[in-house]
VOGU-3710 file (C-alpha; in Angstrom, 3 decimals, decimal comma):
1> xxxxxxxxxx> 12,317/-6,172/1,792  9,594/-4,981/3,969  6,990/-2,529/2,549  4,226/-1,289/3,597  1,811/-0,823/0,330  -0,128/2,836/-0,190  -3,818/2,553/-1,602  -3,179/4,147/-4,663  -0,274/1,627/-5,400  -2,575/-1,230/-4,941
11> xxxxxxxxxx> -5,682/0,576/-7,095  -2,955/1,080/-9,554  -2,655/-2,624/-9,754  -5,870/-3,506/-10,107  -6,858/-1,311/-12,566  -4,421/-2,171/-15,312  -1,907/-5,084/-15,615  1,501/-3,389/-15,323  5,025/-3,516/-13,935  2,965/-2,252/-10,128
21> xxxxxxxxxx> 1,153/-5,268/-10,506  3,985/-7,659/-11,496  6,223/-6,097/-8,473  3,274/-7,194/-6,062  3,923/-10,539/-6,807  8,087/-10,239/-6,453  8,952/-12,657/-4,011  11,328/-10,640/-2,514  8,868/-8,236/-1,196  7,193/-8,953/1,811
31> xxxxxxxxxx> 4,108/-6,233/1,644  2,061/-5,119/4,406  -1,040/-2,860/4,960  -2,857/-0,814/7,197  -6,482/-2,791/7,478  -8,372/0,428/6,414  -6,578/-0,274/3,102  -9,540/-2,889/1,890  -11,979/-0,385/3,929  -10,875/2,264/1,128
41> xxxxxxxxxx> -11,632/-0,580/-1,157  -14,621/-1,329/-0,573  -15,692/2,333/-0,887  -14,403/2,613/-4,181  -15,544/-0,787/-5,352  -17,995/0,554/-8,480  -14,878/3,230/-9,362  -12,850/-0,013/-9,620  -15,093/-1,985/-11,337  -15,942/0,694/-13,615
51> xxxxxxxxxx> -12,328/1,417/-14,533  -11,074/-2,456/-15,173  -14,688/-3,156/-16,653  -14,618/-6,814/-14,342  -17,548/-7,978/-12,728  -18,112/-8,228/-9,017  -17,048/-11,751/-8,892  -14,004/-10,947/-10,405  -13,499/-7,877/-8,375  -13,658/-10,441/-5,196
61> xxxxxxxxxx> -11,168/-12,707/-7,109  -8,522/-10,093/-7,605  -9,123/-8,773/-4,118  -8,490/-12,265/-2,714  -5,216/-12,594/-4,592  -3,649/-9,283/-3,326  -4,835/-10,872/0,291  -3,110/-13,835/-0,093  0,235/-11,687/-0,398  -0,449/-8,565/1,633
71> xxxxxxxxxx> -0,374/-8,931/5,220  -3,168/-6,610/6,850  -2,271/-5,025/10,192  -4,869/-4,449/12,327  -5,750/-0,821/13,740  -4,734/-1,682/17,222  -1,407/-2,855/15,933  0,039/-0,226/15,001  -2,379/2,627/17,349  0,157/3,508/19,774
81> xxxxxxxxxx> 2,262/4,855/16,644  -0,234/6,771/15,447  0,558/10,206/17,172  4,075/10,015/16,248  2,949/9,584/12,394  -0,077/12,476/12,784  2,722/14,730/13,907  5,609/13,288/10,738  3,173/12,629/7,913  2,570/15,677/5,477
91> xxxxxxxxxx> -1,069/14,187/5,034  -3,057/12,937/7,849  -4,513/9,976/5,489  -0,995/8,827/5,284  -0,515/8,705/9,078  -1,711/5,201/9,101  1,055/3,815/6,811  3,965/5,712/8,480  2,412/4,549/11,976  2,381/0,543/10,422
101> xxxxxxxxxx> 5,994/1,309/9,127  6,563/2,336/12,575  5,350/-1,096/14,117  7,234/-2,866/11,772  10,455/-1,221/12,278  12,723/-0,779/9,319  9,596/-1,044/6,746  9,351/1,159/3,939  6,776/2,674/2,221  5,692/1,979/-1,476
111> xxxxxxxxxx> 4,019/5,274/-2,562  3,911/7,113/-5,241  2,745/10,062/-2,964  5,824/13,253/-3,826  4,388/14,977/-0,223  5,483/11,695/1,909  8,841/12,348/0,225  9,034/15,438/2,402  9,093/13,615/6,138  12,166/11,948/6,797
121> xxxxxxxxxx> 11,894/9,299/9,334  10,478/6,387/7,133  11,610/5,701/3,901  9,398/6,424/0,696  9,925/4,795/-2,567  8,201/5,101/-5,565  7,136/2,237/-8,390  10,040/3,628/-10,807  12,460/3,172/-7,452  11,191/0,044/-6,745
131> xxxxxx> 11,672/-1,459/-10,079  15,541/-0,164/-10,108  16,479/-1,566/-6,808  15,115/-4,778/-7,802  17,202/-4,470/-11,223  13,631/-4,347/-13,236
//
């Protein structure tokens, strides 16, 4: 199943060992990520670190991990999609995943985001979904 992985899905799984972080590793998912994803990271690195109480080095180590099984799509990838998703996407920080969903045609989106609910042209499922599709 394709997905393409919200931000606060993946800070959910680094923060705290849990069924969010367990589902990242499910084979059957093939994940995928706008590339301003890790950007958003980055920003919020010492928030991170503060919250799972890891050092940098660790931080680095987890963040290499979820690399190794998201792929990261590249801005101009997914660009000419973008106006389409400004104009669907309740949020305009949610544009990019929509637009990436777009690209990848027939990719959902893992969010835990109720508002992206509300637009209908890409599919939205939450954790709790997740975990009952996959009969967890």
């Amino acid at each position: 199943m394709k997905l393409v992985i919200d931000a606060n899905v993946l800070f959910s799984a680094l923060i705290k060992d849990s069924a969010t972080r367990r589902l990242i590793f499910d084979e059957k998912l093939e994940l995928y990520a706008p590339e301003y994803a890790l950007e958003e990271f980055a920003e919020h690195r010492g928030e991170i670190m503060q919250k799972v109480g890891g050092t940098g080095a660790e931080f680095e180590k987890v963040m290499a991990v979820l690399r190794s099984r998201i792929t990261i799509i590249p801005a101009r990838a997914f660009e000419k999609h973008m106006k389409k998703a400004l104009q669907v996407s309740p949020d305009k920080d949610d544009a990019a995943y929509l637009a990436v969903a777009f690209a990848l045609k027939g990719a959902a989106i893992w969010s835990n985001d109720k508002k992206l609910k509300e637009q209908k042209r890409v599919k939205a499922i939450s954790t709790s979904e997740l975990l009952s599709m996959l009969g967890q």
